[in-house]
C-alpha positions as a Markdown table, in Angstrom:
| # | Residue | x | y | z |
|---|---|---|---|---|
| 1 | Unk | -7.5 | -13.5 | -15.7 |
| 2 | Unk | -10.3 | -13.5 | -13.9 |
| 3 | Unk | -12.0 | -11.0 | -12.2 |
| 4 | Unk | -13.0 | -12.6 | -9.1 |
| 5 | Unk | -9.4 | -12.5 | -8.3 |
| 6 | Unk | -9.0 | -9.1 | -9.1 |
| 7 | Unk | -11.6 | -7.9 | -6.8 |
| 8 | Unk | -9.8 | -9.5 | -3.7 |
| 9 | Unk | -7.1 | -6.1 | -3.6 |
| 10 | Unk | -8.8 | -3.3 | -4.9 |
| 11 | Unk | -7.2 | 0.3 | -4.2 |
| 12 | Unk | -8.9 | 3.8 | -5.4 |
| 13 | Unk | -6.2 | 6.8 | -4.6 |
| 14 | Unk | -6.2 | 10.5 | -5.8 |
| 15 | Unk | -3.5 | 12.9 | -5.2 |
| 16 | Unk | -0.7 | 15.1 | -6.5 |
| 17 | Unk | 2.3 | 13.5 | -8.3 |
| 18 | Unk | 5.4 | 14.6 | -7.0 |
| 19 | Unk | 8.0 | 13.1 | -9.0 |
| 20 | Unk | 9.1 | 12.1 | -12.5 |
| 21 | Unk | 8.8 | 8.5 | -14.1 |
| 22 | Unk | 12.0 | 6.1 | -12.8 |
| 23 | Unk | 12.1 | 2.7 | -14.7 |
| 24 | Unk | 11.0 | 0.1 | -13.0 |
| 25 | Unk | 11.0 | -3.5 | -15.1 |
| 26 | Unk | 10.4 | -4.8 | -18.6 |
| 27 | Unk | 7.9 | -7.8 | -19.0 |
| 28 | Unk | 7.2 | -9.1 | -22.2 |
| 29 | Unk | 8.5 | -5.6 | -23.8 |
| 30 | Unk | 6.4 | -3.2 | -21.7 |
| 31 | Unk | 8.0 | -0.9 | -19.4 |
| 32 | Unk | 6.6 | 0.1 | -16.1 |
| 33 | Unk | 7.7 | 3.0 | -14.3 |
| 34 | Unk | 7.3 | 4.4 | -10.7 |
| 35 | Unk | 6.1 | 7.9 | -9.6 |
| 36 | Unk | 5.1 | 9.2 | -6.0 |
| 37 | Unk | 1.4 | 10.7 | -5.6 |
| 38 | Unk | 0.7 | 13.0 | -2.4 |
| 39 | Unk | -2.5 | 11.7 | -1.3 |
| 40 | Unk | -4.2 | 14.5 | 1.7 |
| 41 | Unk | -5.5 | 13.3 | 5.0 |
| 42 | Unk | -8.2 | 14.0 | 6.9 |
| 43 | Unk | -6.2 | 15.7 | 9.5 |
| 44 | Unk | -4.0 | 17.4 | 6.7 |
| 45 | Unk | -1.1 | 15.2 | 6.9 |
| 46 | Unk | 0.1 | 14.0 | 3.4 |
| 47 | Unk | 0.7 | 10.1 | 2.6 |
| 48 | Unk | 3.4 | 9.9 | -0.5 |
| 49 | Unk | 2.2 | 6.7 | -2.0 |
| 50 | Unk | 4.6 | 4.8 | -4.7 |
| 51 | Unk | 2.7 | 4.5 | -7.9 |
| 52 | Unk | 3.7 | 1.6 | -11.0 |
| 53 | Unk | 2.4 | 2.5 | -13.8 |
| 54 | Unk | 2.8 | 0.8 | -17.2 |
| 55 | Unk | 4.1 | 3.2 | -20.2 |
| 56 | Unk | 0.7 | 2.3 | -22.0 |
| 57 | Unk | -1.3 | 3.8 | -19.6 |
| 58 | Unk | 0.7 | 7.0 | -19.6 |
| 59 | Unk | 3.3 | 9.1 | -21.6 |
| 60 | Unk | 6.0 | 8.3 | -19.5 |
| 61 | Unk | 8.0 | 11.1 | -21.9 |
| 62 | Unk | 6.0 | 14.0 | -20.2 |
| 63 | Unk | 7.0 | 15.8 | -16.9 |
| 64 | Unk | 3.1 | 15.9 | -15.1 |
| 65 | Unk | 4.8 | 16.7 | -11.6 |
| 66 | Unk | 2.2 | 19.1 | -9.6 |
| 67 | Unk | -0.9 | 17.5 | -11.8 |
| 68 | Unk | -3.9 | 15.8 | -10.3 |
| 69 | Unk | -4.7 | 11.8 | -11.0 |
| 70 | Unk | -7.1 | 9.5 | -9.8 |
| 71 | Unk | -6.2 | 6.1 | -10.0 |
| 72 | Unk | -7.3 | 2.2 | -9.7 |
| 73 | Unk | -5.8 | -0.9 | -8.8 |
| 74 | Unk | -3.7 | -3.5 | -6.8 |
| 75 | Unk | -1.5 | -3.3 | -3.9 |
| 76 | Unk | 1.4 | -5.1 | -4.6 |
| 77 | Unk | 4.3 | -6.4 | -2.9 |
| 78 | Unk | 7.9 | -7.7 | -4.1 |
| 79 | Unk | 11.3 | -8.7 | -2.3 |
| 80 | Unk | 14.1 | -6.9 | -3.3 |
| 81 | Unk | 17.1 | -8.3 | -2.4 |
| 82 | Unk | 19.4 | -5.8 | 0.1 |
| 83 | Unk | 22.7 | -6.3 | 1.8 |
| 84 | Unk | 22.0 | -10.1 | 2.1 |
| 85 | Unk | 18.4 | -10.1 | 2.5 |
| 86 | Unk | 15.4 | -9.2 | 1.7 |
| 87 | Unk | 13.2 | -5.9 | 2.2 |
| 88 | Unk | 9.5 | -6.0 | 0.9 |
| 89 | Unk | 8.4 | -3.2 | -1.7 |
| 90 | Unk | 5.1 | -1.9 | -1.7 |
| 91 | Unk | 3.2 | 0.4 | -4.5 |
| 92 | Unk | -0.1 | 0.8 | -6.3 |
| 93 | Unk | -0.3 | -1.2 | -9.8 |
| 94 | Unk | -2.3 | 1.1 | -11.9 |
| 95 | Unk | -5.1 | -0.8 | -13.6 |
| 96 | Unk | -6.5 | 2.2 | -15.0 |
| 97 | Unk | -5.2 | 6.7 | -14.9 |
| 98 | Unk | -7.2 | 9.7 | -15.2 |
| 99 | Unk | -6.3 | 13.0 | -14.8 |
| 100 | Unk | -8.6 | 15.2 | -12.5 |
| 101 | Unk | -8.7 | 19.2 | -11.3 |
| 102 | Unk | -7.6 | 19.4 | -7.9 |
| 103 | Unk | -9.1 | 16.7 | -5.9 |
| 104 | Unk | -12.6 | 17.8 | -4.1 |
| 105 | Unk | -13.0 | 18.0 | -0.4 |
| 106 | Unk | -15.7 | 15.5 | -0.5 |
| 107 | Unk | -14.2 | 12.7 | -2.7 |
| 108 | Unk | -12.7 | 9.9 | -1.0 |
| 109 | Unk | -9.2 | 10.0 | -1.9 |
| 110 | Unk | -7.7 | 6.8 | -0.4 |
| 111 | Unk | -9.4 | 3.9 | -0.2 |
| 112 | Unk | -8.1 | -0.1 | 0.1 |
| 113 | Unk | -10.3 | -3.1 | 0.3 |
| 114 | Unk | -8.0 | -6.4 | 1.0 |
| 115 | Unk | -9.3 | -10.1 | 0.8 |
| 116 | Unk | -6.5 | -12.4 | 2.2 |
| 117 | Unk | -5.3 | -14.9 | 5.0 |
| 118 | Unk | -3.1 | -13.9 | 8.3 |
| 119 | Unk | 0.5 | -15.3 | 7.2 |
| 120 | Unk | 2.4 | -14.0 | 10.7 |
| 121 | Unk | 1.2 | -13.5 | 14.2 |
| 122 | Unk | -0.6 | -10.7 | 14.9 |
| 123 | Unk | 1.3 | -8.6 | 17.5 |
| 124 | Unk | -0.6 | -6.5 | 19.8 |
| 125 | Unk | 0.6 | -3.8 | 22.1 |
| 126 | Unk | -0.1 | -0.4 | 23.4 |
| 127 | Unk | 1.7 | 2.9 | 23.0 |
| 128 | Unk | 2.9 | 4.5 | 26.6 |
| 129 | Unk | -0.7 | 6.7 | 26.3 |
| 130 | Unk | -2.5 | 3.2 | 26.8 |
| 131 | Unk | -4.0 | 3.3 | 22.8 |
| 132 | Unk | -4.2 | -0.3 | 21.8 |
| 133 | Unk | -2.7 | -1.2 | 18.5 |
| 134 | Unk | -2.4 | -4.5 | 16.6 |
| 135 | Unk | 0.4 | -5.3 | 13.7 |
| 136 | Unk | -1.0 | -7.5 | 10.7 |
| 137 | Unk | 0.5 | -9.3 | 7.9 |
| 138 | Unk | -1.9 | -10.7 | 5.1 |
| 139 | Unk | -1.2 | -12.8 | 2.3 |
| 140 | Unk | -3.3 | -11.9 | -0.4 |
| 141 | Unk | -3.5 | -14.3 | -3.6 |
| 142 | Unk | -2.6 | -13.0 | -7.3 |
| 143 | Unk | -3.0 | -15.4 | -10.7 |
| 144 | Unk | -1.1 | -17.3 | -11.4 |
| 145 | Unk | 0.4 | -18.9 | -7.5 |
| 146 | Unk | 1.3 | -15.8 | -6.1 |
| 147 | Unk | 0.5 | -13.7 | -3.5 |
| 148 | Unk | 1.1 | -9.8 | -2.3 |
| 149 | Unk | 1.8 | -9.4 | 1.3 |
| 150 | Unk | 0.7 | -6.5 | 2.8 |
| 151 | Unk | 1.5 | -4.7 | 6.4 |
| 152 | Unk | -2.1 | -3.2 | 8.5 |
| 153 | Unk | -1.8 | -1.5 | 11.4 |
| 154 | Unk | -5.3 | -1.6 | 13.7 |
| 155 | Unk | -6.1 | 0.5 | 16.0 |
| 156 | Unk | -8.3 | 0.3 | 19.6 |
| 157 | Unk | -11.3 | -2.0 | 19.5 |
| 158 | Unk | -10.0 | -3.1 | 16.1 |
| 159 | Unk | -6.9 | -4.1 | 17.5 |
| 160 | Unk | -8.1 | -6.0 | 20.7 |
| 161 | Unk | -10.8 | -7.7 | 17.7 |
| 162 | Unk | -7.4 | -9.0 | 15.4 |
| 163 | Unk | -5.0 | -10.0 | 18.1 |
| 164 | Unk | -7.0 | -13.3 | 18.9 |
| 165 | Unk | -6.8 | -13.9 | 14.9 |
| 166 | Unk | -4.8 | -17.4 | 13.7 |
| 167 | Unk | -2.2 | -17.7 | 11.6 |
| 168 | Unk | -4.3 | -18.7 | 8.2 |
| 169 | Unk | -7.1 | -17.2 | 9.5 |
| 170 | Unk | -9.4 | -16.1 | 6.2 |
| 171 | Unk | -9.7 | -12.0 | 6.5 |
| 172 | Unk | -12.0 | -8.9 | 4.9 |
| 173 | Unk | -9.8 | -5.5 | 5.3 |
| 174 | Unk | -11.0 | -2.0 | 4.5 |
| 175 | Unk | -8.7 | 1.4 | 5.5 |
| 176 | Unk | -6.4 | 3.4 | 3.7 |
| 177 | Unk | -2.6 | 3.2 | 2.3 |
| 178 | Unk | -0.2 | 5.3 | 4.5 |
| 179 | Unk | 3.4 | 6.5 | 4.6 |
| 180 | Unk | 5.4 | 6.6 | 7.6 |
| 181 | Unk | 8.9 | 7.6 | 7.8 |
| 182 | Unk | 11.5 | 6.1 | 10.1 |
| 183 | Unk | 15.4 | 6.0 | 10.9 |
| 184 | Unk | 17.3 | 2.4 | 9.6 |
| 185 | Unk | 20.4 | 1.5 | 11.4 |
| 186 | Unk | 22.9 | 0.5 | 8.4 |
| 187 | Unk | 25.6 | 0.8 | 11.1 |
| 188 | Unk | 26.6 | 1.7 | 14.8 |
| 189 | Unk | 27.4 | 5.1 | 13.3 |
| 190 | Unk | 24.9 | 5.5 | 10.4 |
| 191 | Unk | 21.0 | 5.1 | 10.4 |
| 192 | Unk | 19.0 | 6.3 | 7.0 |
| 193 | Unk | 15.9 | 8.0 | 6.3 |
| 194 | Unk | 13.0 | 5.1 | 4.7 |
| 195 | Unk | 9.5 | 5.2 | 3.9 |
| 196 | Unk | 7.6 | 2.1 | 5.3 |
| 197 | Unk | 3.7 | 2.2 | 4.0 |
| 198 | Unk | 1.1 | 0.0 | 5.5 |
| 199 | Unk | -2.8 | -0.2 | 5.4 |
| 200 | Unk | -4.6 | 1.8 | 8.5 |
| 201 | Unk | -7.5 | -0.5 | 9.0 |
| 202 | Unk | -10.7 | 1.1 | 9.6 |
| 203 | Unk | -12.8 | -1.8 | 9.6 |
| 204 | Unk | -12.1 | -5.7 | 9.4 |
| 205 | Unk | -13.9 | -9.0 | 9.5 |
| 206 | Unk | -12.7 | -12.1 | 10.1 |
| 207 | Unk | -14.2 | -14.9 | 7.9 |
| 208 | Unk | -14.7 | -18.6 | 9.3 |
């Protein structure tokens, strides 16, 4: 694998874990297993970011819940198939783990750097306050024929720069990973707590 295609979706996060190990998937006899991190904003909001983590990194036997980690990798994306069709799962692979004291003001503890193509329209609008914001969706290639697709939010001059951008337009992204929490309708009578998580684009460029 080369690493030119690695450095098109690089993520660096630090943060808190806040849960045990849940199984994930078995490839070739490894495990991977998920686990949420607690990153810290600037504004002291917290972003819960889903972690997969290979047991060879880690011992996935150990409870570390309240310990500190920084970690490197991917963003990924997979469709998991839900009451006949499909919803897109987002986490960190975890290239490589280390363990850290709790995480200094000054470090950068969520950072995302994306190389990829505009697969959907982008769709601009503004919130009743008049702050523009614009909706991405980039495809962003793996090995091997595949690709992760990956949700970015831009906002203000950012967002009036991306809403002019093609479908298959090439695309530089740089922001952070965030967690947002919303209500699902299952039902006329039932709606359910999810997590969506998307990249808040600080800066972009678009790529002729």
């Amino acid at each position: 694998m080369s690493d030119k295609i690695i450095e098109n979706n690089q993520v660096a996060v630090m943060g808190r874990i806040a849960s045990p190990f849940t199984f994930s998937h078995q490839v070739f006899g490894e495990g991977f297993y998920t686990l949420d991190l607690v990153v810290k904003r600037l504004s002291d909001q917290e972003d819960v970011i889903p972690l997969m983590i290979s047991e060879r990194l880690i011992d996935i036997t150990q409870d570390y819940e309240g310990e500190y980690i920084q970690v490197s990798g991917q963003f990924r994306s997979y469709n998991r198939h839900e009451e006949k069709k499909n919803r897109l799962v987002l986490s960190v692979f975890v290239r490589e783990l280390e363990f850290v004291d709790e995480e200094d003001e000054s470090t950068k503890t969520n950072q995302i750097f994306l190389d990829g193509y505009i697969c959907k329209a982008p769709v601009y609008r503004k919130t009743p306050l008049g702050r523009e914001i614009a909706d991405l969706l980039i495809a962003v290639n793996r090995p091997y024929g595949k690709s992760d697709y990956i949700p970015c939010i831009c906002w203000g001059r950012n967002a009036r720069y991306a809403s002019a951008f093609e479908v298959g337009g090439h695309v530089l992204v740089w922001g952070r990973i965030q967690s947002r929490e919303y209500m699902k309708k299952i039902s006329d009578t039932e709606a359910e707590k999810r997590v969506a998580y998307e990249i808040s684009v600080s800066k972009l460029e678009y790529v002729d």
